[in-house]
N, C-alpha and C positions, 0 to 999 in steps of 0.2 A: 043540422044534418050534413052541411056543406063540411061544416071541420070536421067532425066525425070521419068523415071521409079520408079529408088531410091526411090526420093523425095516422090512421091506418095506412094511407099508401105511404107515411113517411116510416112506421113502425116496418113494412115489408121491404122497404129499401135497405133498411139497416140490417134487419134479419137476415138477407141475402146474399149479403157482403159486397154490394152494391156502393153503399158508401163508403167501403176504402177502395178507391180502383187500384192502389197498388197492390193490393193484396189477393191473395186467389182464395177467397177461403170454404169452398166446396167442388163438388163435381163439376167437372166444366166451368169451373170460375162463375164471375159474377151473374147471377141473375139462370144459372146453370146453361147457357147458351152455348157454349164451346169457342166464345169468341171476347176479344181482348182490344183496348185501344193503345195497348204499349206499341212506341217505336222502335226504330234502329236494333232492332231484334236480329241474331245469327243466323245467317243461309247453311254457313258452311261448318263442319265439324270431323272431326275425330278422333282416336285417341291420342294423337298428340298435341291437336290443334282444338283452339278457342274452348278448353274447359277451365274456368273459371277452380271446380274444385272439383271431387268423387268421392263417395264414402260406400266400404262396403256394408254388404246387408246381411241379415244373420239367415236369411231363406225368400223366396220368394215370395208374390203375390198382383195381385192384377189391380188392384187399387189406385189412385193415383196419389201425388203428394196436393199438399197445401201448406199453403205459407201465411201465419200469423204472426203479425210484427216483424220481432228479428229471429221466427223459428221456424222450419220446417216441420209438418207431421207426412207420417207413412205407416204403414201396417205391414204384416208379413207372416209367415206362420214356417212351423219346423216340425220335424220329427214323422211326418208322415204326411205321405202326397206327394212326395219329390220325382217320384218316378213311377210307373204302373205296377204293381203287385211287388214295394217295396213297404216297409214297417208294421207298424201295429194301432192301432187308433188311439189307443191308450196312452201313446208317446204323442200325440198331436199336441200342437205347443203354436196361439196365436200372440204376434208382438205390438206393439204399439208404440212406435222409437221419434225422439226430438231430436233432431237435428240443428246447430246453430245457424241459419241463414246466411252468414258471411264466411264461413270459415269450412262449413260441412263434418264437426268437429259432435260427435254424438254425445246429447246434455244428458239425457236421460232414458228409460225405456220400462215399458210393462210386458208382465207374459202374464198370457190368460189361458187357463184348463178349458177345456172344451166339453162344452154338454153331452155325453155321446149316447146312444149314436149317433155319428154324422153319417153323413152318404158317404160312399164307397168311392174310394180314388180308381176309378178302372174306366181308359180310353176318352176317345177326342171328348166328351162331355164335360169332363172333370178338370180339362185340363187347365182352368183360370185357379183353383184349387179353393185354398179356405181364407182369403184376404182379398174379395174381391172387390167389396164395401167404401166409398172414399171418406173419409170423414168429414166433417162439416165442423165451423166453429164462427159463433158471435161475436168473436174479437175478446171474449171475455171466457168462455166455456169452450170445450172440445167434446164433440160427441161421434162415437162411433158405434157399428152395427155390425154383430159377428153373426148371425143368423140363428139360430132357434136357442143361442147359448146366450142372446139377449145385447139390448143396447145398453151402453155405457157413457156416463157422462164425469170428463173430468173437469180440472183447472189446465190452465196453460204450466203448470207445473208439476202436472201428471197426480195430483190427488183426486183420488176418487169423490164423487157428490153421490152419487144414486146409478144403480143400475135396472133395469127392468126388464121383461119378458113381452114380446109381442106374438109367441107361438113358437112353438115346437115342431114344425113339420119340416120332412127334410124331402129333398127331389135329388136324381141322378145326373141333372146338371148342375146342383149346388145351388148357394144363397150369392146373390150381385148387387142389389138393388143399393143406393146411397140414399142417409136420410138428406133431409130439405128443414128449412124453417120459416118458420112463418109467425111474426109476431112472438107469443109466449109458449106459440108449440112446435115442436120436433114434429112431424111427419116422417113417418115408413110406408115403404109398400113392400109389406110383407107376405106376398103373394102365395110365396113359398114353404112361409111360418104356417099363415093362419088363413090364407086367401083373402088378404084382406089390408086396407089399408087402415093405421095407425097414428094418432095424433096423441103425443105424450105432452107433460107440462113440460116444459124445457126446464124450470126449476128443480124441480121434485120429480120428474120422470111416472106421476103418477097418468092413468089415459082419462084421455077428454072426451074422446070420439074414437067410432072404430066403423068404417063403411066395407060391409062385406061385398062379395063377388068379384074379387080380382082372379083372375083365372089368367097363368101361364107370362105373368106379365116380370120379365126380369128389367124393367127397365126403372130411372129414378124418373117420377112424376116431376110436371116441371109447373111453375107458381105463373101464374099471367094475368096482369089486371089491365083486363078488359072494357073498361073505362065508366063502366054503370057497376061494374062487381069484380071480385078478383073468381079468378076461378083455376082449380087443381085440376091436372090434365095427366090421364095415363093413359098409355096404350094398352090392352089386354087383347085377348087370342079373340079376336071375330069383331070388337067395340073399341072404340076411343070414346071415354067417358070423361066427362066433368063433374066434379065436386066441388061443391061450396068448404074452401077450407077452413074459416072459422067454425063451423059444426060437422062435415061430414056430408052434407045431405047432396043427393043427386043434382045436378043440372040440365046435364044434357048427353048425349050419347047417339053415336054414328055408325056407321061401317067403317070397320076398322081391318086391319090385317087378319087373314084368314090363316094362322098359325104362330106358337108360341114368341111371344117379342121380346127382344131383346134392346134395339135402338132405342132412344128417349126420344120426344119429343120435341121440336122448335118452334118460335112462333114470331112473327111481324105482327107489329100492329093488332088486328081482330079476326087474325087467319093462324092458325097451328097446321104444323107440316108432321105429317107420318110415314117414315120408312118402315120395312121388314119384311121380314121372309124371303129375302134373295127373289121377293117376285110385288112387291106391291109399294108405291107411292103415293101420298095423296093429301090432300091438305082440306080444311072442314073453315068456316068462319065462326069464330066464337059467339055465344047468348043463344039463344033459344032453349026451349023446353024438349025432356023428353024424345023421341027420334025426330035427330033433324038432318036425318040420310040425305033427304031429297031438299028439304029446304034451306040447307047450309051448305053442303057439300057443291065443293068446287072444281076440282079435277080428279081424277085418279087415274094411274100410270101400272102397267103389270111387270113393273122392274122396279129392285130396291134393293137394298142390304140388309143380310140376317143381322147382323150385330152391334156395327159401328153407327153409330147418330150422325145423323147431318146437322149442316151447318148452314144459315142465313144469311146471306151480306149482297145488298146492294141489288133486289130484285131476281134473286139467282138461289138456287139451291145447291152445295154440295156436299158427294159424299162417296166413298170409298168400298166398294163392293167386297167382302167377307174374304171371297178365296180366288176369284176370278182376276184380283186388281187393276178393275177398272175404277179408274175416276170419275164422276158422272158429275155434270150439271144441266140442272133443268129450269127452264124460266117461271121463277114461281108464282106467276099469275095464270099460267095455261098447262103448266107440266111440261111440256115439250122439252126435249133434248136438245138443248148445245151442243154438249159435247159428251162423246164416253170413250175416253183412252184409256188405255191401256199402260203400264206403269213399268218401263222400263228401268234395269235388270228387273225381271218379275218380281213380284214382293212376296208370293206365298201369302199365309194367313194375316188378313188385318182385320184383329179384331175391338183395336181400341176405337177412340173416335176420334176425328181430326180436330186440330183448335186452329182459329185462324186470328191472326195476329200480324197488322205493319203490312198488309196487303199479301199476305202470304196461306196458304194454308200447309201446316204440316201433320205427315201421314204417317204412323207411326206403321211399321209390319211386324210381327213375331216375331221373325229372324232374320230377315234382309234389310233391319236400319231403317230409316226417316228419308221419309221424303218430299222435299219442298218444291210446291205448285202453285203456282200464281194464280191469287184470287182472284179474276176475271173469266169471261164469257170467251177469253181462246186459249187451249190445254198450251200451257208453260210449263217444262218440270226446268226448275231451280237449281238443284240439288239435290245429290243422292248422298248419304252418309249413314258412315258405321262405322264402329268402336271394331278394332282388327282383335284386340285383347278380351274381347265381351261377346258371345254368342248364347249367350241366355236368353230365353225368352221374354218378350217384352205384350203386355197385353195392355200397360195404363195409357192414358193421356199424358200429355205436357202439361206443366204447369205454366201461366206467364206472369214475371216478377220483374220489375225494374231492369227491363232491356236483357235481362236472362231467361235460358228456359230450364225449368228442373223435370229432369227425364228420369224416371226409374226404367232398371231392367229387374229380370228374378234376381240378380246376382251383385248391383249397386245401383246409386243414387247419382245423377251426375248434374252438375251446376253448368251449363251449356251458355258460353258469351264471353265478353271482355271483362276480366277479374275487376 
């Protein structure tokens, strides 16, 4: 029973992209966390200064990159959504582009037709558009998730294996969610598809499991083994639920955010942290059956972020507030506030998540550039930067790669650090 065990937390390490630490190869990098042990990483930037390389992109998208071996992937979509009551649906056009790692030099690229209908590009809802999705990969497969037009799985070479369907439903703030992996399966939370979360063979894309009642949940389930069991963790509208991800089957479930989620989830040890709704915080201890409101539950806060996920390090919570740009940190044993500054020049909309890396946290904003804050318990801003030549919208994450950061905006790819 004991190796049984082994095997399995050494299969979910590998799955995770856990065992290569240089490499980022899902949402929020290893282990989905948002957080990195690379050093000597870049404070300062712009467009003349400390970028390694740039490639431009053929349209935007809110996705972030990943880095397998010596490649880059990223997503992007054309033809329709670029601006509000601009094209026709029928011209929508999702990408799928390899970038060389060292050079920024584009290897290859996929375009995919879109299942339509899709939802309607009209105002602030739609505005991450139809490449929100980050892709994920084994070191050996790439898989990616276009919303009810179904998940895909390639080679690192861009050949097709299998694609599949995990629902057809479309909403008027679009499809976000990124898969995960876990041992021999792809995990989606196709909330928006099917209400429902989805476990595909990662081989053969064929389903294994399918655990309904996800309701309102745009965010990527996050994997945590809990040390008697592993257990899958999503936010949804009113619950934070656990699943048993080898089958599907419930665990345990809390009071959770009282309106539609966005942020993902983070966890220490045998404690998971929950933001959203621009009004709720709160953290739950993992194991137990069934409602474990009262018996698990450990603080809750009526302040948080609609969108962006927070971040764990060092007994501290942080995280970047939607439209307000406040930086908040909270002691994550009590909730209690540190600190909540405010992010000077304003930043307007941030809606990605932060990654923290080299004691640093950086905060990506829509249109007012990156901002770096030092990862301790007293508000340090760093650095302010931004691309003078690039005022596209920016909604991804960074990536972090061998002392570089790779940033997308809607409009390019940029290799950020010492060439």
């Amino acid at each position: 029973m004991r190796m049984n065990r082994i095997i399995v937390s050494v299969v979910l390490l590998l799955s995770s992209g856990a065992a290569g630490a240089a490499d980022w190869m899902q949402f929020r990098g290893p282990g989905g966390l948002g957080v990195s042990d690379e050093k000597n990483l870049p404070v300062k930037w712009s467009s003349e200064e400390n970028i390694a390389w740039q490639a431009d992109l053929p349209g935007p998208g809110a996705s972030s990159p990943i880095v397998v071996k010596d490649r880059v992937y990223l997503t992007c979509y054309t033809g329709y959504g670029i601006e509000v009551g601009q094209g026709e649906q029928a011209n929508l056009r999702r990408h799928l582009l390899c970038f060389d790692r060292a050079t920024g030099g584009e290897r290859w690229r996929k375009t995919f037709e879109p299942k339509l209908p899709e939802h309607q590009y009209q105002g602030e809802g739609a505005y991450h558009g139809y490449a929100a999705s980050t892709p994920i990969s084994d070191g050996e497969r790439l898989y990616v998730f276009f919303g009810k037009s179904g998940v895909f799985c390639f080679d690192l070479d861009g050949n097709e294996q299998w694609q599949a369907s995990v629902g057809e439903g479309t909403n008027g703030w679009g499809s976000g969610t990124s898969p995960l992996l876990f041992g021999n399966l792809l995990i989606v939370n196709a909330s928006v598809e099917s209400g429902s979360l989805v476990a595909l063979d990662k081989l053969s894309g064929q389903e294994v499991w399918k655990a309904e009642g996800i309701g309102s949940a745009w965010n990527t389930p996050l994997l945590v083994d809990a040390k008697t069991r592993h257990e899958l963790i999503v936010s949804t509208e009113g619950r934070i639920k656990s699943f048993d991800p080898a089958d599907g089957k419930p665990l345990w479930d809390a009071d959770g955010v009282h309106r539609y989620v966005c942020p993902s989830v983070v966890a220490s040890g045998d404690v998971v942290f929950a933001i959203g709704g621009g009004h709720t915080s709160l953290a739950v201890r993992l194991g137990g059956s069934s409602d474990v409101t009262e018996s698990h539950g450990i603080w809750r806060q009526t302040k948080g972020s609609n969108v962006g996920s927070p971040v764990y390090h060092d007994r501290h919570l942080y995280w970047a507030s939607d439209g307000g740009g406040l930086v908040c940190c909270q002691n994550a044993e009590t909730g209690e506030f540190v600190f909540q500054e405010r992010l000077e020049p304003r930043p307007g909309n941030i809606w990605s998540s932060p990654v923290l890396a080299d004691g640093k946290l950086y905060i990506v904003s829509q249109h007012e550039g990156t901002f770096v804050v030092a990862a301790k318990p007293e508000y340090e801003l760093l650095a302010h930067n931004r691309f003078a030549d690039d005022d596209s919208r920016t909604n991804a994450s960074p990536a972090v790669h061998q002392g570089q950061l790779l940033l997308r905006t809607d409009k390019r790819l940029y290799c950020i650090g010492k060439p």
